[in-house]
mmCIF file of the protein (N, C-alpha, C, O) and its ligand, coordinates in Angstrom:
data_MODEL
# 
_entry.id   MODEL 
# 
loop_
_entity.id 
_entity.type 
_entity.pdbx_number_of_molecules 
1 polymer     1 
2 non-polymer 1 
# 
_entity_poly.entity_id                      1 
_entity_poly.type                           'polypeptide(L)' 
_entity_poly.nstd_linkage                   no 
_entity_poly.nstd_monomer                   no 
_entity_poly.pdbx_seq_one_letter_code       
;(UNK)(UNK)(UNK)(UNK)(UNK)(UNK)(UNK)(UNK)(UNK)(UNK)(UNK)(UNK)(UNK)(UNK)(UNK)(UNK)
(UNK)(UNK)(UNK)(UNK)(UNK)(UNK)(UNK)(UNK)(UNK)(UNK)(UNK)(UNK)(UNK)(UNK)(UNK)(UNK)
(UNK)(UNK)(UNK)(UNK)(UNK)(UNK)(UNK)(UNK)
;
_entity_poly.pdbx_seq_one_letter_code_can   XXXXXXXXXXXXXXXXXXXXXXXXXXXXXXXXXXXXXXXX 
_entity_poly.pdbx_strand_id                 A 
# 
loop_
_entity_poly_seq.entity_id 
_entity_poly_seq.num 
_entity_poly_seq.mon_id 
_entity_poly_seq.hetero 
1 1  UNK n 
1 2  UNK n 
1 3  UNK n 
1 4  UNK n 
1 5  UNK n 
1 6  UNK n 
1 7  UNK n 
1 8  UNK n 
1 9  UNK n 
1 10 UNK n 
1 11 UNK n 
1 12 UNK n 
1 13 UNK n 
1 14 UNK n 
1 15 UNK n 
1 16 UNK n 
1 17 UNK n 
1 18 UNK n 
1 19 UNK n 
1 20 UNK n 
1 21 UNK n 
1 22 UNK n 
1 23 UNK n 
1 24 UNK n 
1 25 UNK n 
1 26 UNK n 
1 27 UNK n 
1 28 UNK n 
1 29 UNK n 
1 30 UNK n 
1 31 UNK n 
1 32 UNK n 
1 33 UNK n 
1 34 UNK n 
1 35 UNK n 
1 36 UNK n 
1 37 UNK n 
1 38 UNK n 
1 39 UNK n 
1 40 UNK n 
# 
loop_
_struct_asym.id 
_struct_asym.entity_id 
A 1 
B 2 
# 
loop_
_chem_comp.id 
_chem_comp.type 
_chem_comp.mon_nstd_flag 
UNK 'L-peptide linking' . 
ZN  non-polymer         . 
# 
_pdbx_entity_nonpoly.entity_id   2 
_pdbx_entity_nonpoly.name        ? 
_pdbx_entity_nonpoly.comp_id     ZN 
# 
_pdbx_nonpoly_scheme.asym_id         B 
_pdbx_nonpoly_scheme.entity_id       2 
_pdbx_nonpoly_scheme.mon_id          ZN 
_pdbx_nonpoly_scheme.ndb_seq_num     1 
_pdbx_nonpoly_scheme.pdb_seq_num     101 
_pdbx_nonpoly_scheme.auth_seq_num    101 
_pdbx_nonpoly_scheme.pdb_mon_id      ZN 
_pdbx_nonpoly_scheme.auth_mon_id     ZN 
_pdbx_nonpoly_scheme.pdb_strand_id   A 
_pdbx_nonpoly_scheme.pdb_ins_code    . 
# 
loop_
_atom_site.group_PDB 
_atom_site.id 
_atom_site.type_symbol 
_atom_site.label_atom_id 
_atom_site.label_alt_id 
_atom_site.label_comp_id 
_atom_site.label_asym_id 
_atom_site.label_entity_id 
_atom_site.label_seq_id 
_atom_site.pdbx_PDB_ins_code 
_atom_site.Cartn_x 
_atom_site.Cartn_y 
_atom_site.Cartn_z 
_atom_site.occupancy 
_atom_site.B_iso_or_equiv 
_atom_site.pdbx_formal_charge 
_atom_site.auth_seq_id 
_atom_site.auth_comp_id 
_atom_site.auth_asym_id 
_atom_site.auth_atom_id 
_atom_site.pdbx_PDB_model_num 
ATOM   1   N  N  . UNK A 1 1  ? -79.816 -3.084  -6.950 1.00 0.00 ? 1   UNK A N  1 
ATOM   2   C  CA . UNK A 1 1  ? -80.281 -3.890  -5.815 1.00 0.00 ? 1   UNK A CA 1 
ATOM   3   C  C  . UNK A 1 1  ? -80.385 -3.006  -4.585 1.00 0.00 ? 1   UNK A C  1 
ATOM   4   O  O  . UNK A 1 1  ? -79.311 -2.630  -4.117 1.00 0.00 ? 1   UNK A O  1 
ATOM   5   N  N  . UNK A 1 2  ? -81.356 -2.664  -4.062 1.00 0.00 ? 2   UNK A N  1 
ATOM   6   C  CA . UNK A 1 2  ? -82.071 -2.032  -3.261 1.00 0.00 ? 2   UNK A CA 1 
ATOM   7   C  C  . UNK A 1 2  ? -81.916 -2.733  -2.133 1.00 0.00 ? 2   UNK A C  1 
ATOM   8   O  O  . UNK A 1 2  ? -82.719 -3.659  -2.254 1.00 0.00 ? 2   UNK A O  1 
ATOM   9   N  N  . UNK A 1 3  ? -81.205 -2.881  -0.808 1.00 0.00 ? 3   UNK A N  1 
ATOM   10  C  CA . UNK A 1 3  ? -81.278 -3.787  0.540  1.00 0.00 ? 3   UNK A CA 1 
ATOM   11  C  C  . UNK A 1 3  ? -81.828 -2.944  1.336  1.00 0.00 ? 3   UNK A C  1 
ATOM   12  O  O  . UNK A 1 3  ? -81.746 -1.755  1.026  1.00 0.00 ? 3   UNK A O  1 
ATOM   13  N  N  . UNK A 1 4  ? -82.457 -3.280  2.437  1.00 0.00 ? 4   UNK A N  1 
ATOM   14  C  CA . UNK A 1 4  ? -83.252 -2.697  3.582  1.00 0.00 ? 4   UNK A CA 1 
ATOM   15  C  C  . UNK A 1 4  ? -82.288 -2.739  5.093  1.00 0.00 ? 4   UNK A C  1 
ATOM   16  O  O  . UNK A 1 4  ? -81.136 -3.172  5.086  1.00 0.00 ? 4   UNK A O  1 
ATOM   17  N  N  . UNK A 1 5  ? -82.636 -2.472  5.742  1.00 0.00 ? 5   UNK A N  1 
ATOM   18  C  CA . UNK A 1 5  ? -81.711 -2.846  7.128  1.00 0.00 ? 5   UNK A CA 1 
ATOM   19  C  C  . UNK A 1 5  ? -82.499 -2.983  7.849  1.00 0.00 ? 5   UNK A C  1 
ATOM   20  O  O  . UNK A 1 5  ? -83.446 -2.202  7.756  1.00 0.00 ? 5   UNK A O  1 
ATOM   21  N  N  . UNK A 1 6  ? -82.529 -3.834  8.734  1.00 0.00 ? 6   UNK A N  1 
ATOM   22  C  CA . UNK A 1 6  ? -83.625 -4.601  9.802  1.00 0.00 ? 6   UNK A CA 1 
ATOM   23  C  C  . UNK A 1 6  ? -82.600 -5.046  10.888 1.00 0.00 ? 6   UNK A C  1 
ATOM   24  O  O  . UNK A 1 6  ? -81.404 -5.328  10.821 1.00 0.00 ? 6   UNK A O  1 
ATOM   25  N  N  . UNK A 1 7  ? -83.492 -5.007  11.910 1.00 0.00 ? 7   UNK A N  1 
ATOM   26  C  CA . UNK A 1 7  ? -83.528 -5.557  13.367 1.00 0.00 ? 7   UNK A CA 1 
ATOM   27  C  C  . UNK A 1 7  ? -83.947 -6.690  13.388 1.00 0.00 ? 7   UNK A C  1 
ATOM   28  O  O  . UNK A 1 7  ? -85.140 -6.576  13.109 1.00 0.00 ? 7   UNK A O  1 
ATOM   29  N  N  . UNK A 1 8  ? -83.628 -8.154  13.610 1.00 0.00 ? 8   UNK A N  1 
ATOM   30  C  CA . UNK A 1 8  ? -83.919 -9.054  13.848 1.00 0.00 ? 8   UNK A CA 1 
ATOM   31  C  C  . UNK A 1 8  ? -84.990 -9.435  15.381 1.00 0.00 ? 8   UNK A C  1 
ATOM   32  O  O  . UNK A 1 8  ? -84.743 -9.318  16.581 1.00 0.00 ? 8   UNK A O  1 
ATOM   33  N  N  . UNK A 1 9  ? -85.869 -9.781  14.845 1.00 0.00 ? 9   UNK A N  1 
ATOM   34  C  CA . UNK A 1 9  ? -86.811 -9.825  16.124 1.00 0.00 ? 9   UNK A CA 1 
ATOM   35  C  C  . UNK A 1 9  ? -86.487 -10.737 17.408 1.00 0.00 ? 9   UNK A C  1 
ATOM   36  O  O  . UNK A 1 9  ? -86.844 -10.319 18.510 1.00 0.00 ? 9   UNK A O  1 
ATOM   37  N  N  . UNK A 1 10 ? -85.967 -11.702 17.324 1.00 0.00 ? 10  UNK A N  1 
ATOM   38  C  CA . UNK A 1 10 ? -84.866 -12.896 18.186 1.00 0.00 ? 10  UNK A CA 1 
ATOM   39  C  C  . UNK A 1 10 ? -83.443 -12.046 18.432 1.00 0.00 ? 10  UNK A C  1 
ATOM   40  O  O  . UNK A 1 10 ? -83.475 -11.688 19.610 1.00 0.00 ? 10  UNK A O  1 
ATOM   41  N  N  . UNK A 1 11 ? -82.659 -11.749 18.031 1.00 0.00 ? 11  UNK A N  1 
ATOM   42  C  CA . UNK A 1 11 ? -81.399 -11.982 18.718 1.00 0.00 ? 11  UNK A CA 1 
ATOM   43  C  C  . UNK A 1 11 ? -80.989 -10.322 18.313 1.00 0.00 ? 11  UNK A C  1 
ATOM   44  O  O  . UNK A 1 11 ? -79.781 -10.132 18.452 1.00 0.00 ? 11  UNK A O  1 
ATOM   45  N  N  . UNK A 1 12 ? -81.674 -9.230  17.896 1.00 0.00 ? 12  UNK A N  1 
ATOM   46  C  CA . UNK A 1 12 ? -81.595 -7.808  17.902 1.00 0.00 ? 12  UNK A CA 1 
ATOM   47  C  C  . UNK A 1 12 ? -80.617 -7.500  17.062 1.00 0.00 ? 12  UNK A C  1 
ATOM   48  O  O  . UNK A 1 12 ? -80.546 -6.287  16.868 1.00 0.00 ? 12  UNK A O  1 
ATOM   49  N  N  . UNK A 1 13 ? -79.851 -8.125  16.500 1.00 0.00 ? 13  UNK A N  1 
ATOM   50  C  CA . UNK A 1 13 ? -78.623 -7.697  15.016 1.00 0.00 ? 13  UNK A CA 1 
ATOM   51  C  C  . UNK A 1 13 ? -79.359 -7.112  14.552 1.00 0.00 ? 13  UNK A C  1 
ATOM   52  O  O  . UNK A 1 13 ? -80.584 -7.084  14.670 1.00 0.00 ? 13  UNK A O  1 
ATOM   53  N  N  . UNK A 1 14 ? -78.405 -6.357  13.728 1.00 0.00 ? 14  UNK A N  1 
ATOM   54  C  CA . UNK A 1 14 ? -79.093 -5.499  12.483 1.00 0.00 ? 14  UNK A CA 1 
ATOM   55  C  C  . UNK A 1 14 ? -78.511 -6.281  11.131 1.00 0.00 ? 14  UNK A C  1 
ATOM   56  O  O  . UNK A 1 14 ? -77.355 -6.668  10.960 1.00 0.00 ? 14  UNK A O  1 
ATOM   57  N  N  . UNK A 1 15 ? -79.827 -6.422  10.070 1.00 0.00 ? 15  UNK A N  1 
ATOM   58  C  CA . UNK A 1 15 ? -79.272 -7.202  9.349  1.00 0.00 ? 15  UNK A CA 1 
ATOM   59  C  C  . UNK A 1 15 ? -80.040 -7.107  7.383  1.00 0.00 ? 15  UNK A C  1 
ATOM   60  O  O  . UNK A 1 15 ? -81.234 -6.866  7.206  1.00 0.00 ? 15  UNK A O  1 
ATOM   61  N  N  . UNK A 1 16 ? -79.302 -7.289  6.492  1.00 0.00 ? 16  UNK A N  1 
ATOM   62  C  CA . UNK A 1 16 ? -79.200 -6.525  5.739  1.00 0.00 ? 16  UNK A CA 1 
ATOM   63  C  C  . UNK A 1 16 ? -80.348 -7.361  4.776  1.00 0.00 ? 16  UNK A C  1 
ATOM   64  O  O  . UNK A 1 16 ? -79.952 -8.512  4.586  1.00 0.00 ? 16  UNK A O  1 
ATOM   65  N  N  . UNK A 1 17 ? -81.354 -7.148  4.274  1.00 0.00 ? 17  UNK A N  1 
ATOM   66  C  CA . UNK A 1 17 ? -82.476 -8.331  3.361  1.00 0.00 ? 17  UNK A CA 1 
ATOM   67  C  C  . UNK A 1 17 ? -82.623 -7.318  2.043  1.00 0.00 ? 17  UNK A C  1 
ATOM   68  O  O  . UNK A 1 17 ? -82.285 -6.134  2.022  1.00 0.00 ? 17  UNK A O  1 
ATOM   69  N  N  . UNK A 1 18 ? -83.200 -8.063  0.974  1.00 0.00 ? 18  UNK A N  1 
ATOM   70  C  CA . UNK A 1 18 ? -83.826 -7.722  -0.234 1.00 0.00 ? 18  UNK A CA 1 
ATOM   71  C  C  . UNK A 1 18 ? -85.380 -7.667  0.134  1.00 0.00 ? 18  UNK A C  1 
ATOM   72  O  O  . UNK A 1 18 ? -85.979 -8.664  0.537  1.00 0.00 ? 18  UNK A O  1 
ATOM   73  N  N  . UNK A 1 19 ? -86.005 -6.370  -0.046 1.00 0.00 ? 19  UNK A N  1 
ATOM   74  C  CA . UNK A 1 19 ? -87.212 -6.253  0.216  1.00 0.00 ? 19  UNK A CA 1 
ATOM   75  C  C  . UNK A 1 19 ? -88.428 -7.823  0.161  1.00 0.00 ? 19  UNK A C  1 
ATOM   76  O  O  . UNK A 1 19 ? -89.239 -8.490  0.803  1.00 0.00 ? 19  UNK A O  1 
ATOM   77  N  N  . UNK A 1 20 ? -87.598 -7.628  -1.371 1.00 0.00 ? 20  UNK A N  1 
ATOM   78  C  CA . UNK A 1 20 ? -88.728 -9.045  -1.537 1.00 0.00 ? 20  UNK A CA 1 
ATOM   79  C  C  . UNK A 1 20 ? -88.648 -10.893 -1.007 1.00 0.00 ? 20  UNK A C  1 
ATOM   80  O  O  . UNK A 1 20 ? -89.333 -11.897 -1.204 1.00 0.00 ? 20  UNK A O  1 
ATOM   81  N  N  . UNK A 1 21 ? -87.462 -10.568 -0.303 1.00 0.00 ? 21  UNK A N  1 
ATOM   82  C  CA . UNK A 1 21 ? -87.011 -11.643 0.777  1.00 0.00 ? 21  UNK A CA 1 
ATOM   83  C  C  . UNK A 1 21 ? -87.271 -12.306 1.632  1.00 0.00 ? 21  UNK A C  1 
ATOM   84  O  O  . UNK A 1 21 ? -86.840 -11.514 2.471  1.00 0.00 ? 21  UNK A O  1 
ATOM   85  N  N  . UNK A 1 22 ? -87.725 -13.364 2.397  1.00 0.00 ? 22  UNK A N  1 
ATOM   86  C  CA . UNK A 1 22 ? -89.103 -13.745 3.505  1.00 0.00 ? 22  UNK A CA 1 
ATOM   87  C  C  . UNK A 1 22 ? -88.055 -13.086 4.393  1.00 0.00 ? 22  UNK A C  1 
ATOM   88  O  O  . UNK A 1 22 ? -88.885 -12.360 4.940  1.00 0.00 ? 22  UNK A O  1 
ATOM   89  N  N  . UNK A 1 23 ? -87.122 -12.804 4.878  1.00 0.00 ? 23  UNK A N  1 
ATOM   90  C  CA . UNK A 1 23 ? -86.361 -12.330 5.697  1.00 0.00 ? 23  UNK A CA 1 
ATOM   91  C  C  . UNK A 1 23 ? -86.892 -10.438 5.980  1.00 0.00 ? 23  UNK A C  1 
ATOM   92  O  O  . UNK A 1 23 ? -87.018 -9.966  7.109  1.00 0.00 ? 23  UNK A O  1 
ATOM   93  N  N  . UNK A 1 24 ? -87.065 -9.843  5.017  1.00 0.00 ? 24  UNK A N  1 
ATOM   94  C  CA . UNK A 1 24 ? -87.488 -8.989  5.241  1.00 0.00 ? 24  UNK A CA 1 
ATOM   95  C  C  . UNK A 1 24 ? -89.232 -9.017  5.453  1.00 0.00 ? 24  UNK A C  1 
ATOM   96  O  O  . UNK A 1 24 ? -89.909 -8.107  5.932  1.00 0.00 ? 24  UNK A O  1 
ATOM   97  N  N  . UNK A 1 25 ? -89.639 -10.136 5.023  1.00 0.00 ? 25  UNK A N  1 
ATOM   98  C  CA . UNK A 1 25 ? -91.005 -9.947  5.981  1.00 0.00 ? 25  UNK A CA 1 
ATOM   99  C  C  . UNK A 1 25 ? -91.767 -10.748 7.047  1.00 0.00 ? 25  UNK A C  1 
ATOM   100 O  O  . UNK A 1 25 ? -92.937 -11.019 7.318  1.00 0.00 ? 25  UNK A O  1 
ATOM   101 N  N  . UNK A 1 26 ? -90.485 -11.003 7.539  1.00 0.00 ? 26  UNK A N  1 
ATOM   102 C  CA . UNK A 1 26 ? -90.130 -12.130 8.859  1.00 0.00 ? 26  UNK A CA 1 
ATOM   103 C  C  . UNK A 1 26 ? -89.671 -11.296 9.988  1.00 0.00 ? 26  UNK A C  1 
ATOM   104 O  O  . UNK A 1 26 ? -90.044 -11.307 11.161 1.00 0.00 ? 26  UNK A O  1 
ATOM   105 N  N  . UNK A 1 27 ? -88.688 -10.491 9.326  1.00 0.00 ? 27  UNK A N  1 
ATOM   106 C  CA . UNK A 1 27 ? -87.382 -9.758  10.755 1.00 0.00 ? 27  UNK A CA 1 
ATOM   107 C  C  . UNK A 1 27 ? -87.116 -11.005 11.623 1.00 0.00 ? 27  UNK A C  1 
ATOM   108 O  O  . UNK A 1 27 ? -87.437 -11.015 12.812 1.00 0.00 ? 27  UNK A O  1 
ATOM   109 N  N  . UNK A 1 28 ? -86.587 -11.946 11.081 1.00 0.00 ? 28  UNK A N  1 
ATOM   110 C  CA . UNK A 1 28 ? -85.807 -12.833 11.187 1.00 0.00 ? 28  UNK A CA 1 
ATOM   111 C  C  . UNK A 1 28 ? -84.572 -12.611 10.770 1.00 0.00 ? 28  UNK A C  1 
ATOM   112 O  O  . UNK A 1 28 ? -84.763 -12.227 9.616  1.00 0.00 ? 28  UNK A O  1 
ATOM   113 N  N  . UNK A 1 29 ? -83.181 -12.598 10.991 1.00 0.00 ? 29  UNK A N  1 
ATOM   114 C  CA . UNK A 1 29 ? -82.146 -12.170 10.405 1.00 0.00 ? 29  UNK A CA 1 
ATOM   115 C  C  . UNK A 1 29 ? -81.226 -13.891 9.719  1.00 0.00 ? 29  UNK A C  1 
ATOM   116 O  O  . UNK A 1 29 ? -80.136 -13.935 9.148  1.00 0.00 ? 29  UNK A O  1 
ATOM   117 N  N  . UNK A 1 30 ? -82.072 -14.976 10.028 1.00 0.00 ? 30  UNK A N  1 
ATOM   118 C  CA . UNK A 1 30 ? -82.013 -16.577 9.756  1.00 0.00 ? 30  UNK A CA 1 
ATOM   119 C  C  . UNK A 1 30 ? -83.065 -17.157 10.269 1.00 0.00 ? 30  UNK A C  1 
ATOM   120 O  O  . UNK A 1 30 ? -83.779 -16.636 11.126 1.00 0.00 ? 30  UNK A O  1 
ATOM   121 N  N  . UNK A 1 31 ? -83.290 -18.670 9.607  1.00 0.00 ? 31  UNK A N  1 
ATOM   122 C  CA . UNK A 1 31 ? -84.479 -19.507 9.919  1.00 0.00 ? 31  UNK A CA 1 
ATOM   123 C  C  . UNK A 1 31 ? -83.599 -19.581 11.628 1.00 0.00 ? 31  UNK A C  1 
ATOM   124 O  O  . UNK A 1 31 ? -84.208 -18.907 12.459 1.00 0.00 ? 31  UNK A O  1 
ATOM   125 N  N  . UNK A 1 32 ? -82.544 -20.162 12.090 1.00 0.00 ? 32  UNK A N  1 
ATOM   126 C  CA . UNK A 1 32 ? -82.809 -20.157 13.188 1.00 0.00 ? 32  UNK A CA 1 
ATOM   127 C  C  . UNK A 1 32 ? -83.362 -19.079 14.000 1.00 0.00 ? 32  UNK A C  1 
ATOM   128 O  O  . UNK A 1 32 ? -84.060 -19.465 14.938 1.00 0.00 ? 32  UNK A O  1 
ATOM   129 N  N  . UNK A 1 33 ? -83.230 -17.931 13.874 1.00 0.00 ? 33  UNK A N  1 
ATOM   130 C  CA . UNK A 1 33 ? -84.071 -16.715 14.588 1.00 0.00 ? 33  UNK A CA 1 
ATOM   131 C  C  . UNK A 1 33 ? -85.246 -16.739 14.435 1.00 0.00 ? 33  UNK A C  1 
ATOM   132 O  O  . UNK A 1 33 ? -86.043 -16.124 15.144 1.00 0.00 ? 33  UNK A O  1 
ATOM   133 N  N  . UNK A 1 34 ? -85.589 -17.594 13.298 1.00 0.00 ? 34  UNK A N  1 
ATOM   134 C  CA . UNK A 1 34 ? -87.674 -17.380 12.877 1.00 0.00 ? 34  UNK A CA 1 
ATOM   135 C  C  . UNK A 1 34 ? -87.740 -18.337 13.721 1.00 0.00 ? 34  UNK A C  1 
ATOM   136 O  O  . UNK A 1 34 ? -88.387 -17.893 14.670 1.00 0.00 ? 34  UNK A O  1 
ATOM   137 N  N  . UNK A 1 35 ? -87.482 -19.258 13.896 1.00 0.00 ? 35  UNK A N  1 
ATOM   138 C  CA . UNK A 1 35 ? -87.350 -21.095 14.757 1.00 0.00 ? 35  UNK A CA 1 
ATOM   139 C  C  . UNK A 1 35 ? -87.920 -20.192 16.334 1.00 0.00 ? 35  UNK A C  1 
ATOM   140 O  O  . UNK A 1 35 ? -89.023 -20.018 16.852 1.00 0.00 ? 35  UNK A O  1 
ATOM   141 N  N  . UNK A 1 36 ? -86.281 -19.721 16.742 1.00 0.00 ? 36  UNK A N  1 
ATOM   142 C  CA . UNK A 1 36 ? -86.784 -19.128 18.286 1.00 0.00 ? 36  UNK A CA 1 
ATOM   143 C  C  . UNK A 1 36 ? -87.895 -18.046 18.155 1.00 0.00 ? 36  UNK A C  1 
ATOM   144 O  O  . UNK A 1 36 ? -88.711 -18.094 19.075 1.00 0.00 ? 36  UNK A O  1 
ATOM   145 N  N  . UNK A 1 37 ? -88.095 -17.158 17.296 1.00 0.00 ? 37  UNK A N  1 
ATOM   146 C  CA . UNK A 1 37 ? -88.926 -16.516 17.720 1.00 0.00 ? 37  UNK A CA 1 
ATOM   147 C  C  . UNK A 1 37 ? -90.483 -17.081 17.386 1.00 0.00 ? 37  UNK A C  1 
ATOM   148 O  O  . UNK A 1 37 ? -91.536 -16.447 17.320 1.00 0.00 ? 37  UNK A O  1 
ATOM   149 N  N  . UNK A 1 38 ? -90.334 -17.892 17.282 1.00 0.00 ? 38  UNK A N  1 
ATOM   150 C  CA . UNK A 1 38 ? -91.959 -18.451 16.427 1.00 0.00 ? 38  UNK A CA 1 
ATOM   151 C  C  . UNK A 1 38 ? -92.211 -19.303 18.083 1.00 0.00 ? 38  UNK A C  1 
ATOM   152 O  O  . UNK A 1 38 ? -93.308 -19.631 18.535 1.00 0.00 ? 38  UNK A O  1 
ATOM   153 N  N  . UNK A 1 39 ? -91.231 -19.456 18.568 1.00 0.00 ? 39  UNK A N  1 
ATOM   154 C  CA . UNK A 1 39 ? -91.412 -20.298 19.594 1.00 0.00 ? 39  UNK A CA 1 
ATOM   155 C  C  . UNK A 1 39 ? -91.587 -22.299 19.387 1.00 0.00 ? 39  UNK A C  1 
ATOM   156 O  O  . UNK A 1 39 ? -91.838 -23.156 20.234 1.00 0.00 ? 39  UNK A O  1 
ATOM   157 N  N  . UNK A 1 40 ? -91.357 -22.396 18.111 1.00 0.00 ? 40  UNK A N  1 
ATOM   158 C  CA . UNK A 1 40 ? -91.282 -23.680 17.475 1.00 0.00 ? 40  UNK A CA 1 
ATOM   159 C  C  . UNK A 1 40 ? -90.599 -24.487 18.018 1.00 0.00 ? 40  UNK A C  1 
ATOM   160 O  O  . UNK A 1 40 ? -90.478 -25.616 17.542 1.00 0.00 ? 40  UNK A O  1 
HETATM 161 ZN ZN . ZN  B 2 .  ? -81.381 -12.988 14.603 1.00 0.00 2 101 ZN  A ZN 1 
# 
């Protein structure tokens, strides 16, 4: 299992996803971070 490390685009954590994860092709580090950053 291969994890990536990402920056969350909302709240700047660094945070750990499976490539094939919507999280890693979000940089969302949680739906609430996709929520604020989508502006929803
Ligand atoms: Zn976040």
């Amino acid at each position: 299992m291969a994890f990536v490390t990402l920056t969350c685009n909302t709240c700047g954590d660094e945070f750990g996803a499976h490539p094939s994860a919507n999280a890693a092709e979000n940089g969302y580090c949680s739906p609430h971070c996709e929520t604020d950053g989508k502006g929803l």
